[in-house]
N, C-alpha and C positions, 0 to 999 in steps of 0.2 A: 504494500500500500504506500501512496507517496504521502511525504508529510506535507503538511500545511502548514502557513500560517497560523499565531496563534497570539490572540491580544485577550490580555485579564482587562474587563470594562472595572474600572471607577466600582461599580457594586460588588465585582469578585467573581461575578460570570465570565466564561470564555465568547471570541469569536475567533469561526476557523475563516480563511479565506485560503483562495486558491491559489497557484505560483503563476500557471500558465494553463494551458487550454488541456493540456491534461491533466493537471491535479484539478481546473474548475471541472471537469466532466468526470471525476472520481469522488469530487465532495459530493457532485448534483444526484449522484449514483446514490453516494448513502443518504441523503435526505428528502429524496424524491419520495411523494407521499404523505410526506410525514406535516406535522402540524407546525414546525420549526418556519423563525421568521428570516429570509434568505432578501437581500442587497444586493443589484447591479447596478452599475450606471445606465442611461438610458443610450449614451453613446456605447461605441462597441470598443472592444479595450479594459475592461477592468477584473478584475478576481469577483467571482462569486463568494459572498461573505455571509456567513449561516452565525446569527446567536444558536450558541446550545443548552437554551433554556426556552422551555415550552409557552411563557408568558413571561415577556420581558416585559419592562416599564416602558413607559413615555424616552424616561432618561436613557436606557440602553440602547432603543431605537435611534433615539439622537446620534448618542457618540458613533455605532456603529456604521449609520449614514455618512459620518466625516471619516471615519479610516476608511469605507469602501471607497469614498468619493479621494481619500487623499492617496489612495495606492492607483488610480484610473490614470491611463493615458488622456483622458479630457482634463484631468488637471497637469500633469505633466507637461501636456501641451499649449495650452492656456491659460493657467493659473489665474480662472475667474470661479464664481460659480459654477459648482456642477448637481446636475439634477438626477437623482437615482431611484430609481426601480424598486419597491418593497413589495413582496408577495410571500407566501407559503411554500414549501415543499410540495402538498397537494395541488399544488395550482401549475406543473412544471409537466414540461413531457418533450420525449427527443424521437425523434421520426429514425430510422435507416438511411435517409439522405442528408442527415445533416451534420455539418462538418464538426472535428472535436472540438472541444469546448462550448459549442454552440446548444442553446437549449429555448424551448417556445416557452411562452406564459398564458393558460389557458385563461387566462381570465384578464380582466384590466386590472394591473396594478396601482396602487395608491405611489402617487412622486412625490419624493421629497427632494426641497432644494437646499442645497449645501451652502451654504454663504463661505465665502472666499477668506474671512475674516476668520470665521471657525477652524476652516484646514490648517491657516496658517498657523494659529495657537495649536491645534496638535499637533503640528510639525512640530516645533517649537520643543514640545516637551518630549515628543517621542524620536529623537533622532536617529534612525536603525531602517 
């Protein structure tokens, strides 16, 4: 199994995220299904980012919005706002044609938008 990613949130829950389009299509693997709250950016480019905790707060949502948003090629490339993707596990599904890392969202996701300000403070303190 490949490793991931892996950030302790402010409350002491984990999130894993992916390295590259095959640890994102090995994480989607074990949480497809499942009730778990998973992070993309809307642009294409970033780690799928899974809390593993079955009801995170308001606040876990938040932070994990900015590391998914601060590890994305849209901020890498940009370094403005970036707008991400939040859905379920159960809301995910990958056809035979579709390329690795690559996964649909059965459902319309809820976006959150990252403010440019937030990244930059947790850059700031997580430098790695």
């Amino acid at each position: 199994m490949t490793k991931f990613r892996e950030y302790i949130l402010k409350s002491g829950n984990e999130i894993l995220l992916g390295k590259n389009a095959e640890s994102n299509d090995e994480l989607m693997k074990l949480y497809r299904g499942k009730e778990n709250t998973i992070f993309h950016t809307i642009a294409p480019g970033s780690p799928f980012c899974v809390i593993d905790n079955l009801n995170p707060t308001q606040k876990e949502i938040q932070e994990s919005a900015i590391i998914c948003a601060a590890k994305s090629q849209d901020w890498r490339d940009n370094k403005n706002d970036v707008k991400v993707n939040l859905f379920k596990g159960k809301d995910i599904k990958k056809t035979i044609l579709m390329k690795i890392g690559s996964w649909k969202i059965k459902s319309k996701p809820e976006i959150l938008k990252v403010k440019k300000i937030d990244i930059e403070n947790w850059e700031k303190k997580n430098v790695n």
